[in-house]
C-alpha positions in Angstrom: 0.0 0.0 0.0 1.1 3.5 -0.9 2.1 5.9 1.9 -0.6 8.2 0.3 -3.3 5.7 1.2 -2.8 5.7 4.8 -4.5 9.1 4.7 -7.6 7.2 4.5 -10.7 7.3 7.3 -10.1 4.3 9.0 -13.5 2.9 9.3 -13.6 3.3 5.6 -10.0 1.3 5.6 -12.0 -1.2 7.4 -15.2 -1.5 5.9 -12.9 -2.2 2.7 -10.6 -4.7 4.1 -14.0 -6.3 6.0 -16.1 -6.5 2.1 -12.9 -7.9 0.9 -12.7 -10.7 3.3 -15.5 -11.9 3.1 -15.7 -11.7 -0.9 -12.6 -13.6 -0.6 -14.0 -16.1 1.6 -16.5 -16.4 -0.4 -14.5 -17.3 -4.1 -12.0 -19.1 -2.1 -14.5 -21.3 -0.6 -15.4 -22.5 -3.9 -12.4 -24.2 -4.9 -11.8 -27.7 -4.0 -7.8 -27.2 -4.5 -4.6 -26.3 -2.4 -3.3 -25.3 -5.5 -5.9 -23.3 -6.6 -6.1 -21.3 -3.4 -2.5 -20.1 -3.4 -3.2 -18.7 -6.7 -6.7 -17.2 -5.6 -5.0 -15.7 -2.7 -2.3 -14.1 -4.7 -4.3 -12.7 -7.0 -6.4 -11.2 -4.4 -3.3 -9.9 -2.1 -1.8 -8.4 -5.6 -5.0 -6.8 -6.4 -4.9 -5.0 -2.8 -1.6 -4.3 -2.0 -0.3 -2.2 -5.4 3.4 -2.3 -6.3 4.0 -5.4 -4.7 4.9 -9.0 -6.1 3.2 -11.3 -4.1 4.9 -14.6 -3.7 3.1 -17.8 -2.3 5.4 -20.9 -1.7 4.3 -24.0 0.2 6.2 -25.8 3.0 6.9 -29.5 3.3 8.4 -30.2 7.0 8.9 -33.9 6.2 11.8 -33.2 4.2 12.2 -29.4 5.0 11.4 -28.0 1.7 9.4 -25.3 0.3 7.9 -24.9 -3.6 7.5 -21.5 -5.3 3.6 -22.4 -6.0 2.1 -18.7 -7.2 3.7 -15.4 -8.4 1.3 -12.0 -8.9 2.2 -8.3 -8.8 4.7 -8.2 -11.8 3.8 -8.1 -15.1 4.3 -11.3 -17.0 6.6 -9.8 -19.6 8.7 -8.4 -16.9 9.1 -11.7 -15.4 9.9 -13.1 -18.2 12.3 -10.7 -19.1 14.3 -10.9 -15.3 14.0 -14.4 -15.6 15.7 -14.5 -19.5 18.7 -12.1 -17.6 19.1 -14.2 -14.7 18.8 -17.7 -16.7 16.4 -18.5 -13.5 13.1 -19.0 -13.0 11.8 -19.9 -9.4 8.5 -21.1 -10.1 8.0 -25.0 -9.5 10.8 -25.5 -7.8 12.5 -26.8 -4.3 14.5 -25.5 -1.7 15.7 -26.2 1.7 13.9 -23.9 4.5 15.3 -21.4 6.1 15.3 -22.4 9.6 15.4 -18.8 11.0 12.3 -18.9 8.1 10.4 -21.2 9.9 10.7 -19.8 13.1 8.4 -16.7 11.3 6.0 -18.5 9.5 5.0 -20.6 13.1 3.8 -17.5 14.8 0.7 -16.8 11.9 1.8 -12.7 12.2 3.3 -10.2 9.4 6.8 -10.2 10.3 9.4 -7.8 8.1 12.6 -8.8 6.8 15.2 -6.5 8.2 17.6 -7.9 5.2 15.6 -7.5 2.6 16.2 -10.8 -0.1 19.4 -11.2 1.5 18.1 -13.1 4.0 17.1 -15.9 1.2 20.9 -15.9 -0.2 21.3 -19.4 -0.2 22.8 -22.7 -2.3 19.6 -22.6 -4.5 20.2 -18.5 -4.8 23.4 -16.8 -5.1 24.1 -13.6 -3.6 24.2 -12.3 -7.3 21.0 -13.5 -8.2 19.5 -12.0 -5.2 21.1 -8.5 -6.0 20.7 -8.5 -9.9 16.7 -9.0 -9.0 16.1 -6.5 -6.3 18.0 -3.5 -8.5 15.8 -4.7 -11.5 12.8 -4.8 -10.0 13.7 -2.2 -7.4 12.2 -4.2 -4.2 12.2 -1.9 -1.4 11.1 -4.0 1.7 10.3 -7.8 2.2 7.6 -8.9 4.5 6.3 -12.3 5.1 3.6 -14.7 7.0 3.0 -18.6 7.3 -0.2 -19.7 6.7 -1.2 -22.1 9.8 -3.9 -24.0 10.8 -3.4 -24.6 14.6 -0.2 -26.4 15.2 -0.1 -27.2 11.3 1.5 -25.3 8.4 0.8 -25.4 5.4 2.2 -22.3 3.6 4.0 -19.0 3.4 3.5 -15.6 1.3 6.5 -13.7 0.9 5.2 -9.5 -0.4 8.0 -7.7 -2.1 7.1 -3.9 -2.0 8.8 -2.0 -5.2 10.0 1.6 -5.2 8.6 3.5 -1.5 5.7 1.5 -1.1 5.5 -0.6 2.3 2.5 -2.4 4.3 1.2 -1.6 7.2 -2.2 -3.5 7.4 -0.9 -6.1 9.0 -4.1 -7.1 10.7 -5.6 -7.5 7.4 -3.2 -9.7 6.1 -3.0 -12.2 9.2 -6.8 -12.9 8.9 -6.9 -13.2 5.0 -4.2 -16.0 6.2 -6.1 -17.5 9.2 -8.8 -17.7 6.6 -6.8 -19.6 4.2 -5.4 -21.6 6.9 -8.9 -22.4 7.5 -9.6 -23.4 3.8 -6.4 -25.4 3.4 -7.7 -27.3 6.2 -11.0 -27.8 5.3 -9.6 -29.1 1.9 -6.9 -31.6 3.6 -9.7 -33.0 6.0 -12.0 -33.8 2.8 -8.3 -35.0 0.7 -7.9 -37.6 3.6 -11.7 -38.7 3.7 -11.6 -39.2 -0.1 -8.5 -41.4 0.3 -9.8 -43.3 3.4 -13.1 -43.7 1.4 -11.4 -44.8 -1.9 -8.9 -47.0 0.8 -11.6 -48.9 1.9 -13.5 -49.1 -0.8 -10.5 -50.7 -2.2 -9.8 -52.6 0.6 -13.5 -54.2 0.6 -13.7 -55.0 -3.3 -10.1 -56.7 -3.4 -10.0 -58.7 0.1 -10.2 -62.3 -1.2 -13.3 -62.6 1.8 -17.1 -61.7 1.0 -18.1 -58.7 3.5 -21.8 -58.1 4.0 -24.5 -56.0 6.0 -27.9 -57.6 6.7 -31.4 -56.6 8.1 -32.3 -58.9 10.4 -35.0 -59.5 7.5 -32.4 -60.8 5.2 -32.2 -57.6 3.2 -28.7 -56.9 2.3 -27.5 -53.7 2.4 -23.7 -54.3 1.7 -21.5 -56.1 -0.4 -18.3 -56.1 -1.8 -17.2 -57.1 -5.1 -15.7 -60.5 -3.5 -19.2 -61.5 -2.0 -20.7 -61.0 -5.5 -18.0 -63.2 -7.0 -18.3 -65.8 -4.8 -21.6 -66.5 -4.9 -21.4 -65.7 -8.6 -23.9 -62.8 -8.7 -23.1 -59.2 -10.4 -22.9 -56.6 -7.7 -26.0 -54.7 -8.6 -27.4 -58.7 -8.8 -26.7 -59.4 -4.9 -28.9 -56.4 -3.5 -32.5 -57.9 -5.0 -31.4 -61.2 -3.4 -33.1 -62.0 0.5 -30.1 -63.2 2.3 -32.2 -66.3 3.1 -32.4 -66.9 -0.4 -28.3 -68.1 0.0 -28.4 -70.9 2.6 -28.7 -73.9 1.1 -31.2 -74.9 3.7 -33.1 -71.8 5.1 -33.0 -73.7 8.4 -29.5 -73.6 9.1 -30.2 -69.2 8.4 -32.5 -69.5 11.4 -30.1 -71.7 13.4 -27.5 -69.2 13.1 -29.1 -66.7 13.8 -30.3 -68.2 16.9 -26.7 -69.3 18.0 -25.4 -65.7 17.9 -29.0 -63.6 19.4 -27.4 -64.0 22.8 -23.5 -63.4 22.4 -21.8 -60.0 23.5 -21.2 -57.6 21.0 -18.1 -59.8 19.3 -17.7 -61.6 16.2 -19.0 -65.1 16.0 -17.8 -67.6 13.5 -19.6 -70.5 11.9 -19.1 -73.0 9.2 -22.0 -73.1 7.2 -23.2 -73.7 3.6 -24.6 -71.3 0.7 -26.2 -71.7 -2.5 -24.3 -69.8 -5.3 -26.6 -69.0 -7.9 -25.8 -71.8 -10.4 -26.9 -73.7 -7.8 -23.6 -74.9 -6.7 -22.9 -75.5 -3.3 -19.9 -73.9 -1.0 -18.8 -74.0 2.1 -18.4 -70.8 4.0 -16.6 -69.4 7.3 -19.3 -66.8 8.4 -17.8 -64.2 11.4 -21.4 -62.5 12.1 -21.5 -59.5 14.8 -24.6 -58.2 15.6 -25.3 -54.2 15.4 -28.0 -53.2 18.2 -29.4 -50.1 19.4 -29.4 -48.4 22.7 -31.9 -50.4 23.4 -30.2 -53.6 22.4 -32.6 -54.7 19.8 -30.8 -55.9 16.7 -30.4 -53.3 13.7 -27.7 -55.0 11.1 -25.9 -58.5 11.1 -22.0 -57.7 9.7 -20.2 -60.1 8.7 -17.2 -61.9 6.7 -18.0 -65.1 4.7 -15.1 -67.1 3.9 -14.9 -69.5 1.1 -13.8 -73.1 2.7 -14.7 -75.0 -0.2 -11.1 -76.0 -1.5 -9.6 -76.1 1.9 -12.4 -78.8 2.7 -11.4 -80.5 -0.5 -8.1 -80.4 -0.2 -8.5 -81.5 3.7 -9.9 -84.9 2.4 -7.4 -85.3 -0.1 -5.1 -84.9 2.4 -7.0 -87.3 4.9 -7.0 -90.0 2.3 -3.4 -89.5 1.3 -2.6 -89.7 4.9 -4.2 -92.8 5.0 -2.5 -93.9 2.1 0.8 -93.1 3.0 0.1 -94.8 6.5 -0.8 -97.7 4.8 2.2 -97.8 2.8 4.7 -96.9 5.7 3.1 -99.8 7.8 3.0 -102.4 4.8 6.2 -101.8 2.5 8.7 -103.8 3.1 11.0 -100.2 4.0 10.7 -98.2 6.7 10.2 -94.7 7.5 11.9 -92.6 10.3 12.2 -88.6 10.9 15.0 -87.0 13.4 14.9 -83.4 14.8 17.9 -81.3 14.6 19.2 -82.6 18.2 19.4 -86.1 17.1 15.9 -87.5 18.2 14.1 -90.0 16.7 10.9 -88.4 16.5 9.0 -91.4 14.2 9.9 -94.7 12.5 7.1 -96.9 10.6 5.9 -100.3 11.7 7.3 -102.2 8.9 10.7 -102.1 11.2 9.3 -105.0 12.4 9.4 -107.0 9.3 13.1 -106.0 8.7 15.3 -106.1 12.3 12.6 -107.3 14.3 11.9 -104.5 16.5 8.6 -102.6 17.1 8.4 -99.1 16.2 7.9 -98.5 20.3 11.0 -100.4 20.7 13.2 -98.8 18.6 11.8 -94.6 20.0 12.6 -95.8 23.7 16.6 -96.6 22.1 16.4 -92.9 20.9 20.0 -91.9 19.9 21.2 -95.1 21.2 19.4 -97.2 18.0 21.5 -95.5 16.0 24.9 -95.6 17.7 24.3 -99.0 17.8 23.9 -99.6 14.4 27.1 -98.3 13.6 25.7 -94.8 12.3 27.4 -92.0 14.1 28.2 -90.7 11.1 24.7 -89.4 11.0 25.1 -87.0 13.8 28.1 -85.7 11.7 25.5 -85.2 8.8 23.2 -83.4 10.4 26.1 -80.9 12.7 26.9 -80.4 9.2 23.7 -79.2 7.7 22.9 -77.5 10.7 26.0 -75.4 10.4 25.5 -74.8 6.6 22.2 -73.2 7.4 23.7 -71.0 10.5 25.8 -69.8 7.1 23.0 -69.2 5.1 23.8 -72.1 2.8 20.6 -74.6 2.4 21.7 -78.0 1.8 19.4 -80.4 -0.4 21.5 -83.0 -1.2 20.5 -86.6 -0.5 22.7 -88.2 1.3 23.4 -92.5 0.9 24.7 -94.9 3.4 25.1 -99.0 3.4 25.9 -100.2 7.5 25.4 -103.5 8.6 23.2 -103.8 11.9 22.1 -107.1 14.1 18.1 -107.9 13.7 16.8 -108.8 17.1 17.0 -112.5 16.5 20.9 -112.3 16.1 21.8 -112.7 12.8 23.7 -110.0 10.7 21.1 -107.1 8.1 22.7 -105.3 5.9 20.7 -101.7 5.7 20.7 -99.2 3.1 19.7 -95.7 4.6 18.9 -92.6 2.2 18.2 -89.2 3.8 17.3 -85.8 3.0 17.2 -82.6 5.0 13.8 -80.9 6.2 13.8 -76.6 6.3 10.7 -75.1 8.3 9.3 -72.3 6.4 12.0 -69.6 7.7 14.5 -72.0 6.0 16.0 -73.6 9.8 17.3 -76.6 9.1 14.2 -79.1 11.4 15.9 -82.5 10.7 16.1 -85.8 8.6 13.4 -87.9 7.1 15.3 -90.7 6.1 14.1 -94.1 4.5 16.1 -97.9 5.2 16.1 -100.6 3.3 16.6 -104.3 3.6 19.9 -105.3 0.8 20.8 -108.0 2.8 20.1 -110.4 -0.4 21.3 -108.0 -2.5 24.8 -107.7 -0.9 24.3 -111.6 -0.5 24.2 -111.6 -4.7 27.0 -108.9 -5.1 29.3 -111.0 -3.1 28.1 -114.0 -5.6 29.2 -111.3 -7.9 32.1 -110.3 -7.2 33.8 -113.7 -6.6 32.7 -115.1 -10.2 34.0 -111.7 -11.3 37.4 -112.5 -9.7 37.0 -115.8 -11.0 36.3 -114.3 -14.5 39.3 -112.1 -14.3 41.7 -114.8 -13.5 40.2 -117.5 -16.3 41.0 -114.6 -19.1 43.8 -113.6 -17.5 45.6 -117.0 -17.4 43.9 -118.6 -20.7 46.3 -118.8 -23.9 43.2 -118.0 -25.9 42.9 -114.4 -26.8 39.3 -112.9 -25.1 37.8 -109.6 -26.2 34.3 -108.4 -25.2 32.5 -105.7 -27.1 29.2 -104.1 -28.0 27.8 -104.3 -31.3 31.6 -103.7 -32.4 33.3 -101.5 -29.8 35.3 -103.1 -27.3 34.4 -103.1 -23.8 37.6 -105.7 -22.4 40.3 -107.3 -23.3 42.7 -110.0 -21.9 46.2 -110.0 -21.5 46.6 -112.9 -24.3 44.7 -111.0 -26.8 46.8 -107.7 -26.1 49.6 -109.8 -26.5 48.3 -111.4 -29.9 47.6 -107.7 -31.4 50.7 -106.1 -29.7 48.4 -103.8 -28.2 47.8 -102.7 -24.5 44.5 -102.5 -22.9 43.6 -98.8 -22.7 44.5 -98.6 -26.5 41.9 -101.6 -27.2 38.9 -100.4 -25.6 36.4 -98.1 -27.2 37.9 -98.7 -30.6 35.9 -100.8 -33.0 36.9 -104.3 -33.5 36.7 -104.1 -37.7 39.9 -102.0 -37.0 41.6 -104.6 -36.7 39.9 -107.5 -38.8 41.0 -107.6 -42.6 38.3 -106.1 -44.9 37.6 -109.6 -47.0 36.6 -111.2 -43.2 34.7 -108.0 -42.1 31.4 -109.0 -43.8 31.2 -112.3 -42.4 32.1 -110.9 -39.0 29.6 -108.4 -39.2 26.7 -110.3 -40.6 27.4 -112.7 -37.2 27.3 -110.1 -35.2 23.6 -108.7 -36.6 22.5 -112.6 -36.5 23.9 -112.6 -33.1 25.3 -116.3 -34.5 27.2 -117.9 -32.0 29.9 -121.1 -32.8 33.2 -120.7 -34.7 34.5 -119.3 -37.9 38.0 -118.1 -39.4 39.2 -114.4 -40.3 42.1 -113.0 -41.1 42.9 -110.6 -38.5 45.7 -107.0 -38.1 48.5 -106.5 -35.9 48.9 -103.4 -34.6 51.9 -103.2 -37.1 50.0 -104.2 -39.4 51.1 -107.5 -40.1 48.1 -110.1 -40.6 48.1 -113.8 -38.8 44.7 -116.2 -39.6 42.5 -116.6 -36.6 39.7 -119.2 -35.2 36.5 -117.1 -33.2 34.4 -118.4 -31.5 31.6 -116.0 -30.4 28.8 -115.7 -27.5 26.4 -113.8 -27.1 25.8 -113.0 -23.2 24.3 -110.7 -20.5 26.9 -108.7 -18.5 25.3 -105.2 -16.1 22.0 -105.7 -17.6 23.7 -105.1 -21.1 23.7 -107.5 -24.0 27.1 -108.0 -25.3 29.4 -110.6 -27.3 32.3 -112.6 -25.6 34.8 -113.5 -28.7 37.7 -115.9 -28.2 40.6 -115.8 -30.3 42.8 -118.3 -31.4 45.8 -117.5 -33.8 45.6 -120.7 -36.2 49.1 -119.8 -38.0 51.0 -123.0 -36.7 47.9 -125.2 -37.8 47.5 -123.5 -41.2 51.1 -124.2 -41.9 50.9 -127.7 -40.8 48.1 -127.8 -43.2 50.2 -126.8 -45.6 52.7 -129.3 -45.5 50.4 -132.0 -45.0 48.6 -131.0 -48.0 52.5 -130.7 -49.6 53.3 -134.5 -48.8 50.1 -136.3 -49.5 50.5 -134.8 -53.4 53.8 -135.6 -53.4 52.6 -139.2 -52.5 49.6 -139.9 -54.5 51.8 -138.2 -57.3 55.1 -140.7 -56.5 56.1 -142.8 -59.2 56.9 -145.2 -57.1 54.6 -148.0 -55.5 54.5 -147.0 -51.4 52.3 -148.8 -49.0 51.5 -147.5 -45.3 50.6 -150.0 -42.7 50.8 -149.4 -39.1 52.7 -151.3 -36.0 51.1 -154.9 -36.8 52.3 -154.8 -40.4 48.2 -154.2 -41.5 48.4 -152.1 -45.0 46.4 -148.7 -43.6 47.4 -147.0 -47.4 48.3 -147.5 -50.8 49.3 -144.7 -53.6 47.9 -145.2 -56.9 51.3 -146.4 -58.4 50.8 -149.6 -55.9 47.4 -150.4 -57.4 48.3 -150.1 -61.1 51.7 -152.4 -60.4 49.8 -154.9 -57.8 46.2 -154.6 -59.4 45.4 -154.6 -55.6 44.0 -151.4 -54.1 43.7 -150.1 -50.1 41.0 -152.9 -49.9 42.1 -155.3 -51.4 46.0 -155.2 -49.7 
């Protein structure tokens, strides 16, 4: 305000400043805004207070900020103008409070900045920008108020006066800002019921459970989206529907009701069953309180209904699995035991019985004494060791195997194969073992059968002159020592390579048409060295059953001595029936075995005859 107008009558002053309250009150209390109330107010304080630029900024004491919200009282194109100078606009922007700041704007009264903008020469405004402004726009004095609502603010306005002009009317001011005060808080009061309303509207329509209000008539006079869905009804759907209408027998409606007429004012829950309105029946948790008057007669039945149905199914799935899987633990030949983490034997099956002879009673009165006498302390070294995996943060699935050898009750020696795996509650602690033994006494029995017709194996290839070589459909799986010795080649080199490296290519056909036919019985080939060199050989094949695999067994006999004896034999009875000489053959007693054909045409006697 000008000096000029302080001349004024006061009672004039007032009436003004009195019609523009309540004009202002009366615009402002139209808009449903905070942000359209700092502007509203800024334009009305500019309009009052000539040469001044109103500023209103609001205040955040979460994170001690303010924002530059509204600027009146200079001309756009000036603004614009000191702003394009400066490179710096304020509006929409951030800073940290000035705590000295604060202090003012607390006490809801015009307070005058001694230092003029200097006081708000900060990190977010230089001391240049400060001074570059106030000669440009030739700011004379700063003045500024908080806008507060009780012990809650919400705002400042900062008034700049330009040239001489200053402001006295402080009264004025500080109840055009209690009013706003008042306005801001009307508006927060009706923000937060919009968001609790929209909270719990959101709350009701996405909470998995059906939420209702009844007459004790049946009519319903609330519920949410879930109710409607579970009962498979549209939401507008569910309001023409008696509640009675639900219950799949209107009789269990009145027994409920009865049930709860004399309980205090709490929630009481029943399992009953509704009608959906396919027809399908559910089964339903239904918490009911009843709403009464002051004179205790019952106005409204509230209440959450809770769909059971697949928690009952699954309930007597689990039933019959449970008395499946006790079925199974007391009849398979196996049996079951669990541990906790400090080594207790908190279950074994019956079938123990069958396999050491013990009831399962018997064997949880030995406790940790079963298994120490069994031979298995290296189970409680298992289990330190997954307990202190877990105490790392490391969660240890593995499944562990181990084969001891135990006494049944009646004496003799069992042979136990024991598999176990680790059990994690649901914060990931390591709980204990479930483990599962089984009876291999036979089966060790077998593998020792095994093992000594193995060794027994090994020793007839290894000492037999034949060659031996085992293989599958052509690769080689073993060799013997006389075979390596044959080809001049060791062992390692032998196996995995295909046998028709070695066989000469005008034997390979017959070889491999045997091996298709799986023919067994003997048959000549010409077979390689590993130098190369060839040597004629006799196999005799067979096909046989070794790991569950079907394979050949070969033996090898190098016939190079016998062909060659062939040879001459075949050399000397030519020479013989050839000889032009008569020879006769008899044996020890003088009886003619043979005669050449020389001995026949000199005699006329032949073999016969002689």
């Amino acid at each position: 305000m000008k000096k000029s107008d302080l001349n004024n009558e006061p009672a004039t002053l007032f009436r003004e400043q009195l019609r523009i309250l309540s004009q202002s009150l009366s615009d402002l209390n139209t808009i449903d805004s905070a942000d359209g109330i700092f502007k509203k107010a800024a334009q009305i304080l500019s309009s009052y207070f000539t040469n001044t630029v109103v500023l209103v900024l609001t205040i955040d004491l979460n994170d001690n900020t303010v924002e530059f919200k509204a600027l009146r009282g200079v001309e756009k194109t000036l603004f614009d103008k000191v702003s394009s100078i400066l490179n710096y606009s304020p509006l929409g922007k951030k800073y940290s409070i000035n705590s000295s700041h604060l202090s003012y704007f607390k006490q809801g009264k015009v307070i005058e900045l001694s230092n003029g903008l200097a006081e708000f020469v900060s990190d977010a405004f230089p001391a240049s920008i400060m001074n570059a402004t106030q000669k440009i726009l030739n700011i004379n004095n700063v003045y500024t108020i908080g806008i507060n609502k009780d012990d809650e603010l919400f705002a400042a306005i900062h008034f700049f006066t330009l040239g001489s002009t200053i402001i006295c009317d402080n009264d004025f001011i500080e109840s055009f800002a209690k009013q706003v005060g008042i306005l801001l808080h009307r508006i927060q009061l009706q923000n937060d019921l919009k968001q609790s309303e929209s909270k719990y509207r959101t709350l009701t329509n996405q909470l998995p459970v059906g939420i209702y209000r009844t007459t004790p008539e049946g009519k319903i006079l609330f519920a949410n989206k879930s109710l409607a869905s579970m009962l498979e009804y549209k939401k507008d759907e569910i309001y023409k529907i008696n509640a009675s209408e639900l219950y799949a027998e209107i009789e269990e409606r009145n027994a409920e009701i009865a049930s709860i007429s004399d309980v205090p004012d709490i929630f009481a829950t029943k399992e009953i069953k509704l009608k959906t309105k396919s027809g399908k029946i559910i089964i339903v948790n239904d918490s009911v309180r009843i709403i009464r008057d002051e004179n205790g007669k019952a106005l409204y039945y509230d209440g959450v209904l809770e769909d059971i149905s697949a928690r009952k199914e699954t309930e007597k799935a689990l039933q019959l699995n449970e008395e499946k899987y006790r079925y199974i633990a007391e009849n398979v030949n196996d049996y079951i035991w669990t541990m906790d983490k400090n080594f207790q034997v908190t279950f074994i099956s019956p079938s123990i019985k069958g396999v050491l002879g013990f009831t399962a009673d018997e064997v949880m009165k030995m406790s940790l004494n079963f298994l120490e006498s069994v031979g298995l302390k290296n189970v409680k070294q298992v289990l330190a060791e997954r307990r202190d995996k877990v105490t790392k943060g490391i969660i240890d699935n593995t499944q562990r195997f181990f084969e001891f050898k135990t006494t049944h009750k009646n004496g003799s020696e069992v042979w136990i194969e024991m598999s176990t795996n680790p059990v994690y509650n649901e914060d990931n602690e390591f709980a204990g073992l479930i483990g599962v033994n089984r009876d291999i006494t036979e089966r060790k029995k077998a593998q020792e059968k095994l093992n000594e017709s193995q060794v027994r194996f090994k020793i007839l290839t290894e000492m037999t002159i034949e060659g031996i070589v085992i293989h599958d459909s052509g690769t080689i799986i073993d060799t013997n020592p006389s075979l390596q010795k044959m080809l001049g080649a060791t062992g390692d080199y032998l196996k995995g390579r295909s046998i028709f490296e070695f066989i000469k290519s005008k034997s390979q056909e017959i070889t491999l048409q045997r091996i298709e036919s799986k023919a067994t019985g003997t048959y000549e080939a010409i077979l390689f060295r590993l130098d190369k060199t060839t040597f004629p050989a006799e196999l005799e094949a067979k096909n046989v059953i070794i790991d569950n695999k079907k394979l050949r067994v070969v033996a090898v006999r190098d016939i190079t001595e016998r062909k060659i004896s062939e040879k001459e034999i075949l050399k000397l009875s030519t020479a013989v029936t050839q000889s032009p000489a008569s020879i006769v053959i008899t044996d020890l007693k003088g009886n003619i075995e043979y005669v050449n054909p020389q001995f026949t045409k000199i005699t006329g006697y032949g073999s016969s005859e002689a």
